[in-house]
C-alpha positions in Angstrom: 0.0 0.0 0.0 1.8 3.3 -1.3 -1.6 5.6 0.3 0.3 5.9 4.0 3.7 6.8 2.0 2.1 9.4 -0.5 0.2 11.0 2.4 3.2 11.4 4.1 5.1 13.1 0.9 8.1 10.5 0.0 9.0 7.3 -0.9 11.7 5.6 0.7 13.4 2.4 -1.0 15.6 0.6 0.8 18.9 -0.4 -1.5 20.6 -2.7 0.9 21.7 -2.2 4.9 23.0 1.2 5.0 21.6 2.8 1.7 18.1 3.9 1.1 16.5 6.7 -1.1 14.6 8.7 -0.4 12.2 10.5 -3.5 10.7 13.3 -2.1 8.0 14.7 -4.6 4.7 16.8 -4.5 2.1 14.0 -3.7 0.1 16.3 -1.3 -0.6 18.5 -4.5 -1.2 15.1 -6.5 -3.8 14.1 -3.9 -5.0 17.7 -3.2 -5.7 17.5 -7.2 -7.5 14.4 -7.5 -9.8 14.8 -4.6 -10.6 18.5 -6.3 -11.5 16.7 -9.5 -13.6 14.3 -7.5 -15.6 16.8 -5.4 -16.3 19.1 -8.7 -17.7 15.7 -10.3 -20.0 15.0 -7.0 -20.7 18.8 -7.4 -21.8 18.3 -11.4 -23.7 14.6 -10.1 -25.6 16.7 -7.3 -27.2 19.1 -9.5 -30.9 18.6 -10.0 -31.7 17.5 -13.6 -35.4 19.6 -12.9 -35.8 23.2 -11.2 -39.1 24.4 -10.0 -39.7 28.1 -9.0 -42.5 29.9 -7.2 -42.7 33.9 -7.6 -43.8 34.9 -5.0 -42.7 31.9 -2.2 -43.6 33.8 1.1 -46.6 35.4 1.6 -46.6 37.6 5.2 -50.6 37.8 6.8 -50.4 41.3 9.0 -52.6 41.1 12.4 -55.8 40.2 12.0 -55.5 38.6 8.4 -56.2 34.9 7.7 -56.0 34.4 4.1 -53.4 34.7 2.0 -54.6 36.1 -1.7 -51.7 36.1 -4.4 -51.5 35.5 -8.0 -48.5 33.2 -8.3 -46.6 32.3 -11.4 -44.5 28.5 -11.3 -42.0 28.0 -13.9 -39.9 24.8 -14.0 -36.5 23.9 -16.6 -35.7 20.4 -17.5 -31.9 19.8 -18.9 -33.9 17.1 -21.2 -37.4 16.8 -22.9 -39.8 15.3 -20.2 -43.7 14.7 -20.1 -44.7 16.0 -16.4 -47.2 17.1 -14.6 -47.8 19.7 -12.0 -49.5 18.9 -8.7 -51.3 21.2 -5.6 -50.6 19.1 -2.4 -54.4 18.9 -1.5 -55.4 18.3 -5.4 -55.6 14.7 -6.9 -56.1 15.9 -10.6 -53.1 17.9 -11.9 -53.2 21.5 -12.6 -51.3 21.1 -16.2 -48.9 18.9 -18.1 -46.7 19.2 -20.0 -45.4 16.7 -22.9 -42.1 16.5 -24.0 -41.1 19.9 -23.0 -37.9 21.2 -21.6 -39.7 23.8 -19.7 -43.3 25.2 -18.1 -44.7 28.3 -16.8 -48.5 28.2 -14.8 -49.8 31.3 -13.3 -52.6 30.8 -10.4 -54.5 32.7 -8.3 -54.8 31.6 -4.5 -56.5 31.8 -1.6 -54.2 30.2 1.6 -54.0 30.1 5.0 -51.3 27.8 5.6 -48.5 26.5 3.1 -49.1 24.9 0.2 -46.6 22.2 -1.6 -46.6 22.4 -5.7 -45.2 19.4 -7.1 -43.4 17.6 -10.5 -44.4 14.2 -11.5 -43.8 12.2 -14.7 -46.9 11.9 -16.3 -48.0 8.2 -15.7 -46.0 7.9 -12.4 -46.5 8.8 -8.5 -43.0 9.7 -7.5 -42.4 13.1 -7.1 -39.6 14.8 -8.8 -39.2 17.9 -7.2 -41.3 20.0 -5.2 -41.4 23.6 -3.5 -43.5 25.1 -1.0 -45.5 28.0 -0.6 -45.3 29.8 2.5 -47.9 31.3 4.4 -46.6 33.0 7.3 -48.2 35.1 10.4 -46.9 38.4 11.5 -46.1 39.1 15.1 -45.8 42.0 16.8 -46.2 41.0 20.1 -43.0 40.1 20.7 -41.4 43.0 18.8 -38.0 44.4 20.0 -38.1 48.0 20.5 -35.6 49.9 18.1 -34.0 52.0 21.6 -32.8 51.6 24.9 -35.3 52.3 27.8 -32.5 54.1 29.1 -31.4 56.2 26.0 -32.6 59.8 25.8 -32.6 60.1 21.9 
Protein backbone atom coordinates (compact mmCIF):
# COMPACT_ATOMS: atom_id res chain seq x y z
CA UNK A 1 0.00 0.00 0.00
CA UNK A 2 1.82 3.29 -1.32
CA UNK A 3 -1.59 5.55 0.27
CA UNK A 4 0.31 5.92 3.99
CA UNK A 5 3.68 6.84 2.04
CA UNK A 6 2.12 9.40 -0.54
CA UNK A 7 0.22 10.96 2.35
CA UNK A 8 3.16 11.44 4.14
CA UNK A 9 5.05 13.06 0.92
CA UNK A 10 8.06 10.52 0.04
CA UNK A 11 9.00 7.29 -0.89
CA UNK A 12 11.67 5.56 0.73
CA UNK A 13 13.42 2.41 -0.97
CA UNK A 14 15.64 0.58 0.85
CA UNK A 15 18.95 -0.42 -1.47
CA UNK A 16 20.58 -2.69 0.91
CA UNK A 17 21.71 -2.25 4.86
CA UNK A 18 23.04 1.23 4.96
CA UNK A 19 21.65 2.75 1.65
CA UNK A 20 18.12 3.94 1.08
CA UNK A 21 16.49 6.70 -1.12
CA UNK A 22 14.58 8.72 -0.36
CA UNK A 23 12.23 10.53 -3.52
CA UNK A 24 10.74 13.35 -2.11
CA UNK A 25 8.00 14.69 -4.63
CA UNK A 26 4.75 16.76 -4.50
CA UNK A 27 2.09 14.05 -3.72
CA UNK A 28 0.13 16.30 -1.32
CA UNK A 29 -0.58 18.50 -4.52
CA UNK A 30 -1.25 15.09 -6.46
CA UNK A 31 -3.83 14.14 -3.90
CA UNK A 32 -5.02 17.75 -3.17
CA UNK A 33 -5.70 17.48 -7.20
CA UNK A 34 -7.45 14.38 -7.51
CA UNK A 35 -9.81 14.84 -4.60
CA UNK A 36 -10.56 18.54 -6.26
CA UNK A 37 -11.47 16.74 -9.47
CA UNK A 38 -13.60 14.34 -7.54
CA UNK A 39 -15.57 16.80 -5.43
CA UNK A 40 -16.30 19.05 -8.65
CA UNK A 41 -17.70 15.72 -10.35
CA UNK A 42 -19.99 14.96 -7.01
CA UNK A 43 -20.70 18.76 -7.38
CA UNK A 44 -21.77 18.27 -11.40
CA UNK A 45 -23.74 14.59 -10.11
CA UNK A 46 -25.56 16.70 -7.31
CA UNK A 47 -27.17 19.14 -9.45
CA UNK A 48 -30.88 18.59 -10.02
CA UNK A 49 -31.71 17.51 -13.59
CA UNK A 50 -35.41 19.57 -12.90
CA UNK A 51 -35.80 23.23 -11.19
CA UNK A 52 -39.06 24.37 -10.03
CA UNK A 53 -39.72 28.11 -9.00
CA UNK A 54 -42.48 29.88 -7.25
CA UNK A 55 -42.75 33.87 -7.57
CA UNK A 56 -43.79 34.87 -5.00
CA UNK A 57 -42.71 31.94 -2.24
CA UNK A 58 -43.57 33.80 1.06
CA UNK A 59 -46.65 35.40 1.65
CA UNK A 60 -46.62 37.60 5.24
CA UNK A 61 -50.59 37.76 6.81
CA UNK A 62 -50.45 41.29 8.98
CA UNK A 63 -52.59 41.06 12.42
CA UNK A 64 -55.83 40.24 11.96
CA UNK A 65 -55.48 38.56 8.36
CA UNK A 66 -56.25 34.91 7.67
CA UNK A 67 -56.05 34.41 4.13
CA UNK A 68 -53.45 34.70 1.99
CA UNK A 69 -54.56 36.13 -1.70
CA UNK A 70 -51.71 36.11 -4.43
CA UNK A 71 -51.48 35.47 -7.96
CA UNK A 72 -48.48 33.17 -8.32
CA UNK A 73 -46.60 32.31 -11.40
CA UNK A 74 -44.48 28.55 -11.29
CA UNK A 75 -42.04 28.01 -13.88
CA UNK A 76 -39.87 24.78 -13.99
CA UNK A 77 -36.54 23.94 -16.56
CA UNK A 78 -35.67 20.35 -17.49
CA UNK A 79 -31.94 19.77 -18.95
CA UNK A 80 -33.94 17.10 -21.20
CA UNK A 81 -37.38 16.83 -22.87
CA UNK A 82 -39.75 15.29 -20.24
CA UNK A 83 -43.68 14.73 -20.08
CA UNK A 84 -44.67 16.03 -16.42
CA UNK A 85 -47.20 17.11 -14.61
CA UNK A 86 -47.84 19.75 -12.02
CA UNK A 87 -49.52 18.91 -8.68
CA UNK A 88 -51.27 21.18 -5.61
CA UNK A 89 -50.64 19.14 -2.38
CA UNK A 90 -54.38 18.91 -1.47
CA UNK A 91 -55.44 18.34 -5.37
CA UNK A 92 -55.58 14.74 -6.86
CA UNK A 93 -56.08 15.85 -10.55
CA UNK A 94 -53.09 17.86 -11.88
CA UNK A 95 -53.17 21.47 -12.56
CA UNK A 96 -51.25 21.12 -16.20
CA UNK A 97 -48.92 18.95 -18.07
CA UNK A 98 -46.70 19.22 -20.00
CA UNK A 99 -45.40 16.72 -22.94
CA UNK A 100 -42.13 16.51 -23.98
CA UNK A 101 -41.06 19.88 -23.04
CA UNK A 102 -37.92 21.23 -21.55
CA UNK A 103 -39.71 23.82 -19.72
CA UNK A 104 -43.28 25.21 -18.11
CA UNK A 105 -44.74 28.27 -16.78
CA UNK A 106 -48.50 28.24 -14.77
CA UNK A 107 -49.80 31.29 -13.31
CA UNK A 108 -52.61 30.76 -10.44
CA UNK A 109 -54.51 32.71 -8.30
CA UNK A 110 -54.79 31.63 -4.45
CA UNK A 111 -56.55 31.83 -1.55
CA UNK A 112 -54.23 30.17 1.64
CA UNK A 113 -53.99 30.14 4.95
CA UNK A 114 -51.26 27.81 5.55
CA UNK A 115 -48.50 26.49 3.09
CA UNK A 116 -49.13 24.93 0.23
CA UNK A 117 -46.59 22.20 -1.55
CA UNK A 118 -46.57 22.42 -5.67
CA UNK A 119 -45.24 19.40 -7.15
CA UNK A 120 -43.44 17.63 -10.45
CA UNK A 121 -44.38 14.15 -11.53
CA UNK A 122 -43.83 12.21 -14.71
CA UNK A 123 -46.93 11.90 -16.26
CA UNK A 124 -47.99 8.20 -15.71
CA UNK A 125 -46.02 7.88 -12.39
CA UNK A 126 -46.54 8.76 -8.45
CA UNK A 127 -43.01 9.72 -7.50
CA UNK A 128 -42.36 13.12 -7.10
CA UNK A 129 -39.63 14.79 -8.78
CA UNK A 130 -39.24 17.87 -7.19
CA UNK A 131 -41.29 19.99 -5.18
CA UNK A 132 -41.44 23.56 -3.48
CA UNK A 133 -43.51 25.10 -0.96
CA UNK A 134 -45.47 27.96 -0.61
CA UNK A 135 -45.28 29.77 2.49
CA UNK A 136 -47.91 31.32 4.40
CA UNK A 137 -46.64 33.02 7.29
CA UNK A 138 -48.24 35.06 10.38
CA UNK A 139 -46.87 38.39 11.45
CA UNK A 140 -46.12 39.09 15.08
CA UNK A 141 -45.76 41.96 16.83
CA UNK A 142 -46.24 40.97 20.13
CA UNK A 143 -42.97 40.09 20.70
CA UNK A 144 -41.35 42.99 18.83
CA UNK A 145 -38.04 44.40 20.04
CA UNK A 146 -38.08 48.00 20.50
CA UNK A 147 -35.56 49.94 18.13
CA UNK A 148 -34.03 52.02 21.57
CA UNK A 149 -32.76 51.57 24.87
CA UNK A 150 -35.27 52.27 27.84
CA UNK A 151 -32.45 54.10 29.12
CA UNK A 152 -31.45 56.20 26.02
CA UNK A 153 -32.58 59.82 25.83
CA UNK A 154 -32.59 60.14 21.89
Amino acid sequence: MLLPYLLAGYITFSMGIFTTIKIIFSARIIIALFTLGLMVNSYADSLPLIQLSLKPRLCVLSEGEEVCRDTIEITWIAQKARSLCLYQDDTGSPLQCWDAAREGRYTIELAASENINFSLREKNEDTFLVTQAFEVVQESTKYRRRNRNPWSFF
